[in-house]
Legacy VTK file of the C-alpha trace (Angstrom):
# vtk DataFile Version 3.0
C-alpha trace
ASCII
DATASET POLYDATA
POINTS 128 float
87.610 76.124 93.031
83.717 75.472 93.628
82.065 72.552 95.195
80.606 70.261 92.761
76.807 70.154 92.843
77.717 66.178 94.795
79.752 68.069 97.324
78.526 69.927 100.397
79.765 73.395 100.654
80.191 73.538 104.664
82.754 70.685 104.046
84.546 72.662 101.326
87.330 74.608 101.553
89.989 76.147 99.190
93.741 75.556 99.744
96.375 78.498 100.350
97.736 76.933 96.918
94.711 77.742 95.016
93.963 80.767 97.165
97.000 82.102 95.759
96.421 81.337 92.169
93.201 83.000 91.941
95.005 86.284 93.576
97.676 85.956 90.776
95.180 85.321 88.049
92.894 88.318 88.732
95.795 90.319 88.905
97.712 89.755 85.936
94.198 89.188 83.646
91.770 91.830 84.938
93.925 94.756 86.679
94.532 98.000 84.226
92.302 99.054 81.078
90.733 96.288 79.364
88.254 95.660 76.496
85.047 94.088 78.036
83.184 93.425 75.239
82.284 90.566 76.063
81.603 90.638 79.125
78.217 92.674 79.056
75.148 92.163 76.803
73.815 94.739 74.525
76.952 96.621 73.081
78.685 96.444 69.928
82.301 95.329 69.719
83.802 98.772 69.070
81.442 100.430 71.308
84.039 102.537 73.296
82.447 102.241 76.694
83.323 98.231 76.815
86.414 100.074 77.852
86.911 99.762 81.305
89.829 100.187 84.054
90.166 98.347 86.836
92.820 99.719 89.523
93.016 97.085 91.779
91.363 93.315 92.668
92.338 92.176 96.584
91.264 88.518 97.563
90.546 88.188 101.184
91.417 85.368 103.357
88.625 82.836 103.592
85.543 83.714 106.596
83.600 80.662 107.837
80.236 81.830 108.857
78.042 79.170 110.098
80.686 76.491 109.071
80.887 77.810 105.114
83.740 79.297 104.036
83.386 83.010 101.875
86.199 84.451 100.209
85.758 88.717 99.686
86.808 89.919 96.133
87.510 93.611 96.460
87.492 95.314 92.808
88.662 98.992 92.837
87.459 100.607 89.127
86.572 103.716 87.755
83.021 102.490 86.635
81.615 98.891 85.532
79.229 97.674 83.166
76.404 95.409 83.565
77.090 91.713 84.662
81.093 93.047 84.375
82.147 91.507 87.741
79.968 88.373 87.675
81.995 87.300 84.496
85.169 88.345 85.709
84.554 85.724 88.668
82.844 83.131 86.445
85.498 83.192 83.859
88.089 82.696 87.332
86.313 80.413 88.376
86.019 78.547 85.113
89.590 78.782 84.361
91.088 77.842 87.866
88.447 74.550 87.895
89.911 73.665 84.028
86.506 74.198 82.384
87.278 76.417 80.024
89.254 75.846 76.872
92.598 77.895 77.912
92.387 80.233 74.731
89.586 80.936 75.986
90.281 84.060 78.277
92.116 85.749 75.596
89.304 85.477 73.109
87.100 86.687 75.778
89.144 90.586 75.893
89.277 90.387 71.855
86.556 92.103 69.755
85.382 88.216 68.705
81.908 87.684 70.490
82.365 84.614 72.751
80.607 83.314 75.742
82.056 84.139 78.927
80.462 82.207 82.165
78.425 84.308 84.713
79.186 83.628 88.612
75.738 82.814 90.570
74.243 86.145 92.011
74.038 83.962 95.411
75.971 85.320 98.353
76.547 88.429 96.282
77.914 91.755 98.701
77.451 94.766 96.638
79.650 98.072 98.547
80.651 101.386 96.958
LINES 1 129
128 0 1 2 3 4 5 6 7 8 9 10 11 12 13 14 15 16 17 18 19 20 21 22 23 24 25 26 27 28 29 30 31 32 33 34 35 36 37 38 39 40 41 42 43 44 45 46 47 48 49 50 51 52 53 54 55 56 57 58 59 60 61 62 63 64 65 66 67 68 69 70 71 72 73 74 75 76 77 78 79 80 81 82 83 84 85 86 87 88 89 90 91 92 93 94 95 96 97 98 99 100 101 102 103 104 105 106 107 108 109 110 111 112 113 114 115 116 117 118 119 120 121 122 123 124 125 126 127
C-alpha cells in the first residue's frame, strides 16, 4: 500500500483495485463495537473501556498536493482511545502490504496481548 523506504513517494500511487480493498477492509474489520485491547497501551484486557464503537470509516479518493498523493480516512466514533486510529491504519496497512501473519487481525480484537503496528504520526490531520 506504502512506498518502500527504496521508492519515492511523489512517484507512488495506489490503484482503484487496492483503493477499494482498503475501503472493504476497514469496513467489514473496524465498523461497529469492537474490543481494542490491544490497540492502546496501559489497560488491562477486561478493562471495559477497550470497548469502543466505531459508526462509520469513509476512504477518500486520492489528493496530489505538490505531486504526492494523500488518501483522507474519515472515522465517525463515539470516543477513541489513545494511539486507537494509528493502529487501526497500521494494522491496514500491514495487512493489505502482506506483512502481517493473516491470523493476525483476529488475535489483535481477542483479549490475547499481541502487537499491533502503529501508522507514522507524519501527515497526520486531526478534525472533530
Amino acid at each position: 500500500m506504502a512506498p518502500t523506504f527504496g521508492e519515492t513517494w511523489s512517484g507512488y500511487r495506489i490503484s482503484a483495485e487496492v483503493l477499494e480493498k482498503v475501503r472493504t477492509f476497514l469496513q467489514q474489520n473496524f465498523v461497529g463495537t469492537k474490543n481494542y485491547y490491544n490497540y492502546t497501551s496501559n489497560k488491562s484486557a477486561n478493562d471495559p473501556s477497550c470497548f469502543r464503537y466505531i459508526r462509520s470509516i469513509t476512504v477518500s479518493d486520492p489528493v496530489l498536493v505538490d505531486d504526492i498523493e494523500y488518501i483522507r480516512i474519515f472515522l465517525h466514533g463515539d470516543s477513541f482511545i489513545y494511539h486507537q486510529i494509528r493502529k487501526i491504519v497500521g494494522m491496514t496497512i500491514a495487512v493489505m502490504r502482506n506483512v502481517t501473519p493473516p491470523d493476525h487481525l483476529e488475535k489483535s480484537m481477542s483479549k490475547e496481548r499481541c502487537d499491533v503496528p502503529l501508522a507514522p504520526g507524519l501527515g497526520w490531520c486531526w478534525m472533530r
